[in-house]
C-alpha positions as CSV (number, residue, x, y, z in Angstrom):
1,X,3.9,29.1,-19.7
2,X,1.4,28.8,-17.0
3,X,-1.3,26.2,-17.4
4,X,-3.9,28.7,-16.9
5,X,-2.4,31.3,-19.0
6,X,-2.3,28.8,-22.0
7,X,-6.3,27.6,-21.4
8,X,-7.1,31.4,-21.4
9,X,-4.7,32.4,-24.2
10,X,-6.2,29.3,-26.2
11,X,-10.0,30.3,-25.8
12,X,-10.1,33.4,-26.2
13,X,-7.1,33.9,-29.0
14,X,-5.4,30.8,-30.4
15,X,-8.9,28.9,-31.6
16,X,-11.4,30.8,-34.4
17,X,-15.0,29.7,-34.2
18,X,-14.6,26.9,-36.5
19,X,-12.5,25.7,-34.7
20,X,-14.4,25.8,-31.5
21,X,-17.6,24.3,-33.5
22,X,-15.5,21.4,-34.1
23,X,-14.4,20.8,-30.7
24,X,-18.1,21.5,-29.5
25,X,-19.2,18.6,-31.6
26,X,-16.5,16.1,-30.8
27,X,-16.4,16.7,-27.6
28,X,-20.4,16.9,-27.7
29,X,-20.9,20.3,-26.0
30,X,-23.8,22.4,-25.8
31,X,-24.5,25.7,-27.5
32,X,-25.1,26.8,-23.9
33,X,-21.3,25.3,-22.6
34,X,-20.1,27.0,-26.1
35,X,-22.2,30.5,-26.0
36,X,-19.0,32.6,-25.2
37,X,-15.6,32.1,-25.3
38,X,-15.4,32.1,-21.3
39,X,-18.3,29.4,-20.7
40,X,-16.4,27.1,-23.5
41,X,-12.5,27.9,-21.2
42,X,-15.1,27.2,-18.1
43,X,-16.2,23.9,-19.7
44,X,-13.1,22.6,-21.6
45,X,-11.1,21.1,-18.7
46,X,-14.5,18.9,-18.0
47,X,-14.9,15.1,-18.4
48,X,-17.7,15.9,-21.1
49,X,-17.3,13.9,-24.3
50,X,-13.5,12.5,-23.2
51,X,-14.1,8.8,-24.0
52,X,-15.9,9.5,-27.1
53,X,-13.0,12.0,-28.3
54,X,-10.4,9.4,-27.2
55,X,-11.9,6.7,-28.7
56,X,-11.5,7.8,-32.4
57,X,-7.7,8.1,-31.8
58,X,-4.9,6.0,-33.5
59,X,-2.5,3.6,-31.2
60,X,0.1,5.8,-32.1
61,X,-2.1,8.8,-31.4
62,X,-2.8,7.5,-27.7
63,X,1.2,7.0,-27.1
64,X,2.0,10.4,-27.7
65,X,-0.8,11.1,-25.3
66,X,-0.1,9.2,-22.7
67,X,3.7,10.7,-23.6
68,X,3.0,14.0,-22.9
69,X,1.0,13.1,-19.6
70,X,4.3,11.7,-18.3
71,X,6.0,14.5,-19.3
72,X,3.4,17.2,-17.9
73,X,5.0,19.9,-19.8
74,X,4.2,22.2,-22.6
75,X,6.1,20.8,-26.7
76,X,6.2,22.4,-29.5
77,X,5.0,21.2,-32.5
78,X,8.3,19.4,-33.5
79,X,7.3,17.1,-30.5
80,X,5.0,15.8,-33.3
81,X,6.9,15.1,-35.6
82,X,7.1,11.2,-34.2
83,X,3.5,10.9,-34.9
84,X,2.5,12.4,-37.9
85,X,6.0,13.2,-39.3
86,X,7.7,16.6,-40.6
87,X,9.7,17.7,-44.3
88,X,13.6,17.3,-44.0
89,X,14.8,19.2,-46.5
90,X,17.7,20.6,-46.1
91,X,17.0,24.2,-46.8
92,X,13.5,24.3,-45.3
93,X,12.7,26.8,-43.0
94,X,11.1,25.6,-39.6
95,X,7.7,26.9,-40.8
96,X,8.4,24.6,-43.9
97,X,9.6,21.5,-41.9
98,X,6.4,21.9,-39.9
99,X,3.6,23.3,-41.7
100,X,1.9,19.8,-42.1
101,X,2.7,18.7,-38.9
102,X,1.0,21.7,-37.3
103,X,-1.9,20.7,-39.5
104,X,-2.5,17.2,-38.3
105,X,-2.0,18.0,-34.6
106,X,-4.7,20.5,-35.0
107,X,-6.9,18.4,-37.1
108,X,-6.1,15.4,-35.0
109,X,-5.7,16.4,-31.5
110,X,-6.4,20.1,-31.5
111,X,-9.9,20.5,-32.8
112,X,-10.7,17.4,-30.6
113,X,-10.7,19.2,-27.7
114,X,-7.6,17.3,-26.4
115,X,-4.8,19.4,-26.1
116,X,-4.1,22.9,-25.0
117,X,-2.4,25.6,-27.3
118,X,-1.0,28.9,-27.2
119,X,1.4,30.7,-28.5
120,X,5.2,32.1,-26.6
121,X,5.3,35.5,-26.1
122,X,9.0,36.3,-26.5
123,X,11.4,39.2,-28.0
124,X,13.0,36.7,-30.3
125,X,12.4,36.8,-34.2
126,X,10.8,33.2,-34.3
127,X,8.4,32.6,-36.5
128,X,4.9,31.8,-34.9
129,X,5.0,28.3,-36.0
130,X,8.2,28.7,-33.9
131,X,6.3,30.2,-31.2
132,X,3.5,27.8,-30.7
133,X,3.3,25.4,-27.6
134,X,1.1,22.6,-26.8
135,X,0.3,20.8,-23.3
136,X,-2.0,17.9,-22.7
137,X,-4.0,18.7,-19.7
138,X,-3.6,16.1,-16.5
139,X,-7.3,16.4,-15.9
140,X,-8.2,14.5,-19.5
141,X,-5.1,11.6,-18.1
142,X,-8.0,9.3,-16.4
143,X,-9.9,8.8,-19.9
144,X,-6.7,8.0,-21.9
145,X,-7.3,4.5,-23.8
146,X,-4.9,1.9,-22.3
147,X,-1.4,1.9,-23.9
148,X,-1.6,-1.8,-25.0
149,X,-4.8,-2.6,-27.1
150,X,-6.4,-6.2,-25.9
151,X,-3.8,-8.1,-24.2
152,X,-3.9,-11.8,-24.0
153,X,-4.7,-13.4,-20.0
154,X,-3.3,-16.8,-19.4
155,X,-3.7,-18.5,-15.9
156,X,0.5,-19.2,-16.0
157,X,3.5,-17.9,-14.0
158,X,6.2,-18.0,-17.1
159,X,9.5,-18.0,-17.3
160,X,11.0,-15.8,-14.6
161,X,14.4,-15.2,-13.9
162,X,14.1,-12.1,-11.5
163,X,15.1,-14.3,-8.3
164,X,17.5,-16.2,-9.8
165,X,19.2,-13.3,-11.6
166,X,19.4,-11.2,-8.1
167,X,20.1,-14.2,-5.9
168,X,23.3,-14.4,-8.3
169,X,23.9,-10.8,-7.4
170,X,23.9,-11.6,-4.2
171,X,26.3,-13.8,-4.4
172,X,28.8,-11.9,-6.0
173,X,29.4,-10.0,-2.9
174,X,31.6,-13.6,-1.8
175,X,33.9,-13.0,-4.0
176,X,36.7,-10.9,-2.0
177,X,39.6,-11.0,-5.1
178,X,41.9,-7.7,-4.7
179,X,40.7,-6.9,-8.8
180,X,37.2,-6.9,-7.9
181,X,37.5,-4.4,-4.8
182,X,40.1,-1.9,-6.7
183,X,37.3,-1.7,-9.8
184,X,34.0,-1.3,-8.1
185,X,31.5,0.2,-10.8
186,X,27.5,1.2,-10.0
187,X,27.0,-3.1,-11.0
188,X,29.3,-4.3,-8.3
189,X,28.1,-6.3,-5.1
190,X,30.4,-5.7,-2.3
191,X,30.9,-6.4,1.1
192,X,33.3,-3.7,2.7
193,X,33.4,-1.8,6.0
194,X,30.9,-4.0,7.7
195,X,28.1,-3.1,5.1
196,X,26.4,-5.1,2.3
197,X,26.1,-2.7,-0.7
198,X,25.0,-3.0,-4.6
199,X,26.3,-0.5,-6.8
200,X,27.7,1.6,-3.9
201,X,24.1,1.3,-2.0
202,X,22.5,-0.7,0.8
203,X,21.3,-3.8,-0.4
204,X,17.5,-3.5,-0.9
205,X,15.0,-5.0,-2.7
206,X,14.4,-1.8,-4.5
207,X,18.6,-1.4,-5.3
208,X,18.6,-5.1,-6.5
209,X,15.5,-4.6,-9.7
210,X,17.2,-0.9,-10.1
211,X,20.6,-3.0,-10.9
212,X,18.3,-5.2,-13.2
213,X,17.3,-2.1,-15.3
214,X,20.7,-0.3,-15.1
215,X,22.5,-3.1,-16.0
216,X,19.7,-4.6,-18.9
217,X,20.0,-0.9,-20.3
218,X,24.0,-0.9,-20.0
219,X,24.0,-3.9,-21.9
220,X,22.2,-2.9,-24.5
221,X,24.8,0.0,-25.4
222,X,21.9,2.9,-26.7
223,X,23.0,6.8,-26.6
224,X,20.3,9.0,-25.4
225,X,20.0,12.0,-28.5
226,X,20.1,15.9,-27.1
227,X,16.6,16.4,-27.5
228,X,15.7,17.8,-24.0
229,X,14.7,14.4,-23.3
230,X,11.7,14.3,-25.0
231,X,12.3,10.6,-26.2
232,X,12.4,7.7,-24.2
233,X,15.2,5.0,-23.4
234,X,14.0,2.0,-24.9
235,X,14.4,0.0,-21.0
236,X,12.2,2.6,-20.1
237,X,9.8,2.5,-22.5
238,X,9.6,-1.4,-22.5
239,X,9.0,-0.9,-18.7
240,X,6.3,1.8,-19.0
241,X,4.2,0.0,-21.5
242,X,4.1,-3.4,-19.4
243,X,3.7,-1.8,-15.6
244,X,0.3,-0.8,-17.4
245,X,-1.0,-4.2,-17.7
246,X,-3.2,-6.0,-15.4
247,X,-2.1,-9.2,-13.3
248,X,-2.2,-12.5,-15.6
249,X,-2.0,-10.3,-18.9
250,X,0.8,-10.5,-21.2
251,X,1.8,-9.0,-24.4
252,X,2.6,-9.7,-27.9
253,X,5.4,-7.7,-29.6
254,X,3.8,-6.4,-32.1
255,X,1.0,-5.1,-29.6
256,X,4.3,-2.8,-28.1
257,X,5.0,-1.7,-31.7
258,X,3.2,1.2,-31.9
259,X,3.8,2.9,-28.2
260,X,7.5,2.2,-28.6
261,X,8.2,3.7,-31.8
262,X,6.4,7.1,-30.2
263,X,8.5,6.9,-26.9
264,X,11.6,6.0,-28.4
265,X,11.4,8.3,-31.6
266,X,14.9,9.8,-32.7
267,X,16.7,6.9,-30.6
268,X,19.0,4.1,-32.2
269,X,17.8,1.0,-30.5
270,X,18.4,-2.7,-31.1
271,X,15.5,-4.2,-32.3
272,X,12.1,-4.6,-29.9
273,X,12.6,-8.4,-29.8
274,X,16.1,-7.8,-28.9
275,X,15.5,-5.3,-26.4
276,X,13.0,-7.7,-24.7
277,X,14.8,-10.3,-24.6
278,X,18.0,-8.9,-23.3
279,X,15.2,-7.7,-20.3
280,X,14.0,-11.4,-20.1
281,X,18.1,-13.3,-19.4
282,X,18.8,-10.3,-16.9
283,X,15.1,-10.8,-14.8
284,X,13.5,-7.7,-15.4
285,X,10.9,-9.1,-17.8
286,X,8.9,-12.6,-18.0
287,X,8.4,-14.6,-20.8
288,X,5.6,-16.9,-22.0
289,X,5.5,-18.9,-25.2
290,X,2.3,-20.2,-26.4
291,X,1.6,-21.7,-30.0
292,X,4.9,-20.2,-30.5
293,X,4.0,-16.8,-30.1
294,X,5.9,-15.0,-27.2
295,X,4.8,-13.1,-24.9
296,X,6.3,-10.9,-22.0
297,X,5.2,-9.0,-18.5
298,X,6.7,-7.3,-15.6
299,X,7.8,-10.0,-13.1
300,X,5.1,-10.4,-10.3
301,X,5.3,-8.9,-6.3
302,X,5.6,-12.1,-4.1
303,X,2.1,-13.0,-2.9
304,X,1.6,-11.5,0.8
305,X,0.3,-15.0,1.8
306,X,3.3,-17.0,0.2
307,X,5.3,-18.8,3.4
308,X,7.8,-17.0,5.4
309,X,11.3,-18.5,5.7
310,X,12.3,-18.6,9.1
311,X,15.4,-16.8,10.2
312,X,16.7,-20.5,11.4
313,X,16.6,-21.7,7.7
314,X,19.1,-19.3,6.9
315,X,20.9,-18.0,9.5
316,X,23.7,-20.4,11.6
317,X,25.0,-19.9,15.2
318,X,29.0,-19.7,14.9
319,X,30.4,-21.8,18.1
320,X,31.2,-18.9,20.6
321,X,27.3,-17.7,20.1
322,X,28.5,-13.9,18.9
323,X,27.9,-14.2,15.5
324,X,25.6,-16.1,12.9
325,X,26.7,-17.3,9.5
326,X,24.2,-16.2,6.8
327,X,23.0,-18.8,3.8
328,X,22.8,-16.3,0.8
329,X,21.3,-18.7,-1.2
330,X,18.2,-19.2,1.3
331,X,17.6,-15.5,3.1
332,X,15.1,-13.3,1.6
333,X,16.0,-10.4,-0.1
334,X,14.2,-8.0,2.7
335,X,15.7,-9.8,5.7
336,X,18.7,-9.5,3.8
337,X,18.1,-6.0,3.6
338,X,17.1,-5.8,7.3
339,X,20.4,-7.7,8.5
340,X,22.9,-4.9,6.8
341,X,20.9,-2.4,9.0
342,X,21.2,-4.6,12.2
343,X,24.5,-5.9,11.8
344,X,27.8,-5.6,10.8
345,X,28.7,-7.8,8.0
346,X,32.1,-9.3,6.4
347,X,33.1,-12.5,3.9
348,X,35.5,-14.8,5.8
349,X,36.3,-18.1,4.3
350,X,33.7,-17.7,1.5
351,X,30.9,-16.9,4.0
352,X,29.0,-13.9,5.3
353,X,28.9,-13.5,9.2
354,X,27.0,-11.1,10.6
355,X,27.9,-10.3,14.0
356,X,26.5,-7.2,16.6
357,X,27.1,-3.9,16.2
358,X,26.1,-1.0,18.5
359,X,26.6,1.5,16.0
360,X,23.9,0.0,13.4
361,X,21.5,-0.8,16.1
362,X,21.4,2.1,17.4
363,X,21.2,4.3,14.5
364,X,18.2,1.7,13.1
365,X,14.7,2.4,13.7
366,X,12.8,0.6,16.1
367,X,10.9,-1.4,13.6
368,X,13.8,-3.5,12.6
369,X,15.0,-4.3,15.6
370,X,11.3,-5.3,16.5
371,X,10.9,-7.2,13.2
372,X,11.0,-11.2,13.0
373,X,14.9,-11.5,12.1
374,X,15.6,-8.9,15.1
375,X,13.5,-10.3,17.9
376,X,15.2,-14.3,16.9
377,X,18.9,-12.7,16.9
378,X,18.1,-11.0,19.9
379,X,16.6,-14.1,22.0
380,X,18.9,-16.9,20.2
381,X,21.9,-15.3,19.7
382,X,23.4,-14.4,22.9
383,X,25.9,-12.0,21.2
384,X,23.1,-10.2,20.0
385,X,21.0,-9.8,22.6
386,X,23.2,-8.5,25.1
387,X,24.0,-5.6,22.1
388,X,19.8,-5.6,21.7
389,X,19.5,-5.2,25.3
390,X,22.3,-2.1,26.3
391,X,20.2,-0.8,22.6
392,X,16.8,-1.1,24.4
393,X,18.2,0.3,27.8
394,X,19.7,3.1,26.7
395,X,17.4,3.7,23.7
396,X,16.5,7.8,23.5
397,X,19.3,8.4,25.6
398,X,22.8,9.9,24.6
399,X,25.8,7.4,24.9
400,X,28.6,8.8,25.3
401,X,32.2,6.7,24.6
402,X,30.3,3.6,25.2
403,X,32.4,1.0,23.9
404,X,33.9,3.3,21.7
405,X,37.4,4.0,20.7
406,X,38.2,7.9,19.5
407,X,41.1,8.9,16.8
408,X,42.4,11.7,16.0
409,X,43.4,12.1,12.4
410,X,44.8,15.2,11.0
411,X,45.7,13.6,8.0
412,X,42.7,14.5,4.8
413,X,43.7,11.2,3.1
414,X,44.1,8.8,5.8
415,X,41.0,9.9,6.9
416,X,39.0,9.6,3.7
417,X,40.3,6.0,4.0
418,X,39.2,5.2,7.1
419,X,35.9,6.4,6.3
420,X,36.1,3.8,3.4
421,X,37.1,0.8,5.3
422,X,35.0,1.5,8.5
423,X,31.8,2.7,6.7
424,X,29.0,3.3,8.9
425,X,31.2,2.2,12.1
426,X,33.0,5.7,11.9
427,X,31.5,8.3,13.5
428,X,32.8,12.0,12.7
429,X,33.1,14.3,15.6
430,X,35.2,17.3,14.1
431,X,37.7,18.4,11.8
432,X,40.2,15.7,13.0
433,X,38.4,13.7,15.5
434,X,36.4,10.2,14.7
435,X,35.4,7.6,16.7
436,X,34.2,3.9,16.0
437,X,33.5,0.6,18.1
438,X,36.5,-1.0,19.7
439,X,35.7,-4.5,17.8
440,X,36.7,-2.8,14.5
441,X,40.1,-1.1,15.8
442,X,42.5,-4.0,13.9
443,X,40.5,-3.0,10.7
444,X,41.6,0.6,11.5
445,X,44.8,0.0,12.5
446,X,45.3,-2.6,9.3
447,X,44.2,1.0,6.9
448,X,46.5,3.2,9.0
449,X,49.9,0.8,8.5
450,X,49.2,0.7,5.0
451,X,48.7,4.3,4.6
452,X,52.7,4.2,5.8
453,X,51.3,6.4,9.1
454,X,51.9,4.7,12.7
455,X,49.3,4.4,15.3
456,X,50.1,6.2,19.2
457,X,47.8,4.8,21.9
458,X,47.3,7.6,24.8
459,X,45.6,6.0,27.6
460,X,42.2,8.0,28.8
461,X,43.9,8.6,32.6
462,X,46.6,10.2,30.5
């Protein structure tokens, strides 16, 4: 239903005066904001008497609030049943089940003046109990009590493994064994085709705490129930109740009880100190211990004033002064990131050399060739900056067979494999042709022999 259509439906059909004298006097309107049913829809959507409404509400009460904000969407009244329960017998009707539930919501919420309610107008032969929707409105979102009741500060970092758990990620990608390519899964760390990727993606920042979550709520083994994703997995629910506190606040379990149980109703979960501490070994939470009470938190954004490593401290010149070998145990995760977009990358030996690439560069945007890893590869690196330079020389410019070597492949599954092995150093120019730089024609040549197809050279004066 429209959210208009609802506010209207509600004040001028779905409330009867009591129950608009009892929102008038918790929400502490006037008889003048309450005269007629269409000053009272004019005033309802107002700030007046939010925080005092609010403020009588349950922990549990203020969950399923802050619930339905995420969710922006109209419930029925079986939503409810996490907070104030419903009758399971087995042959009640749904008006049965229900009939209390629908009395506490409009007791409890309803006749608060905190929730919107009108009815479904459809052909169907549901009952009305059936029939009736709710929808918290976004406007009242701003006045919801915080999810975690009085968390505790302390002046201490804790015990994060975020870095430590991603830097090992990292690392994986060293690892070249035959097994490990032919069973890449959405957790693997890869080198291949000259690009750096986690779970099939660019390395990032961003990829590296989503492979945190993915992999902290993979381990945990929970099966979402078909309830039109109204409930919460319990990863997700940990994470939403601690992104809302403050820097240097952390929180007690039991002060995630209440929230949890309404986020993750219907859901079989391990148990909450589980759950958190499965988050804590793979560096998606932190933990604190004090007078042996733990406590738990989001791991903190590096300070913007902490002290840049240079590219030197992690970057070394091969001999020839084409390439640089790259310390994964020392670069930061963004120049990481910023590398894969300005280089092409591959594991020989156990190490990760990045050397030039036209293709990447020039696809890049100009800020990471300007940034501090691009302007040091391209003035200490002489292999670099002779790529940087034809880059910044022909930059808005169409290049046309520049160092490039063209293919023509009529072949659907050799060419699917080339587009595998050469990643973002193939370039598809029709059905059959493609085109990549002429450093990475051995690769290509290595992918056509083992597809069992043999490579003809035709000469361009030919």
């Amino acid at each position: 239903m429209e959210f208009s259509y609802m506010l209207n439906q509600m004040c001028h059909e779905a409330l009867s005066n009591a129950d608009i004298n009892a929102i008038r006097k918790a929400r502490g309107f006037t008889k003048r904001e309450t005269e007629s049913r269409s000053q009272f829809e004019s005033f309802f959507l107002s700030s007046i008497g939010l925080e005092t409404a609010m403020r009588e509400l349950a922990p549990a009460e203020i969950a399923c609030l802050h619930l339905l904000n995420r969710k922006n969407e109209e419930v029925s009244v079986a939503f409810f049943a996490r907070l104030y329960g419903s009758r399971e017998r087995y042959h009640d009707t749904f008006t049965q089940q229900y009939q209390d539930t629908f009395r506490d919501v409009k007791q409890n919420m309803l006749r608060r003046g905190l929730l919107l309610m009108a009815e479904l107008r459809t052909r169907s032969d549901n009952t009305k109990m059936e029939r009736w929707r709710f929808r918290f409105p976004p406007e009242f979102a701003p006045y919801l009590p915080p999810l975690i009741p009085e968390p505790c500060q302390f002046d201490a970092p804790g015990d994060d493994r975020s870095e430590k758990a991603q830097r090992e990620k990292v690392l994986e990608a060293l690892d070249t064994s035959t097994v490990k390519h032919l069973r890449q899964t959405k957790f693997t760390s890869i080198v291949t085709g000259g690009d750096f990727t986690v779970g099939k993606q660019p390395v990032s920042v961003k990829r590296l705490t989503e492979w945190q979550e993915a992999a902290w709520a993979h381990g945990l083994g929970v099966t979402m129930p078909n309830d039109d994703g109204q409930s919460l997995h319990p990863v997700e629910a940990v994470r939403i109740l601690l992104e809302s506190l403050a820097p240097g606040e952390w929180a007690l379990l039991n002060l995630l009880t209440d929230a949890f149980d309404i986020f993750c109703f219907g859901v079989k979960t391990p148990l909450l100190k589980e759950i958190c501490q499965a988050g804590w070994k793979k560096g998606s939470l932190v933990l604190y211990t004090e007078n042996k009470k733990i406590y738990y938190r989001l791991p903190s954004i590096q300070a913007l004033d902490a002290e840049p490593v240079a590219p030197k401290d992690y970057l070394k010149p091969t001999p020839e002064g084409d390439a640089v070998i790259v310390d994964l145990h020392n670069i930061p995760f963004d120049d990481l990131e910023t590398l894969n977009c300005l280089a092409r990358l591959d594991v020989e030996n156990g190490q990760l050399v990045a050397t030039p690439n036209e293709v990447k560069l020039g696809r890049t945007v100009p800020e990471k060739r300007e940034s501090a890893l691009g302007v040091w590869l391209a003035t200490q690196i002489p292999g670099f900056g002779k790529v940087f330079e034809t880059i910044a020389e022909n930059w808005g410019k169409t290049i046309l067979h520049s160092n490039l070597l063209i293919a023509c492949v009529k072949d659907l599954s050799l060419r699917i494999q080339l587009e595998r092995g050469l990643g973002n150093d193939l370039i598809l120019l029709s059905k059959e042709l493609v085109a990549f730089p002429a450093q990475a024609r051995q690769t290509a040549e290595k992918i056509v022999a083992k597809g069992g197809f043999v490579v003809k050279t035709v000469q361009a004066d030919e």
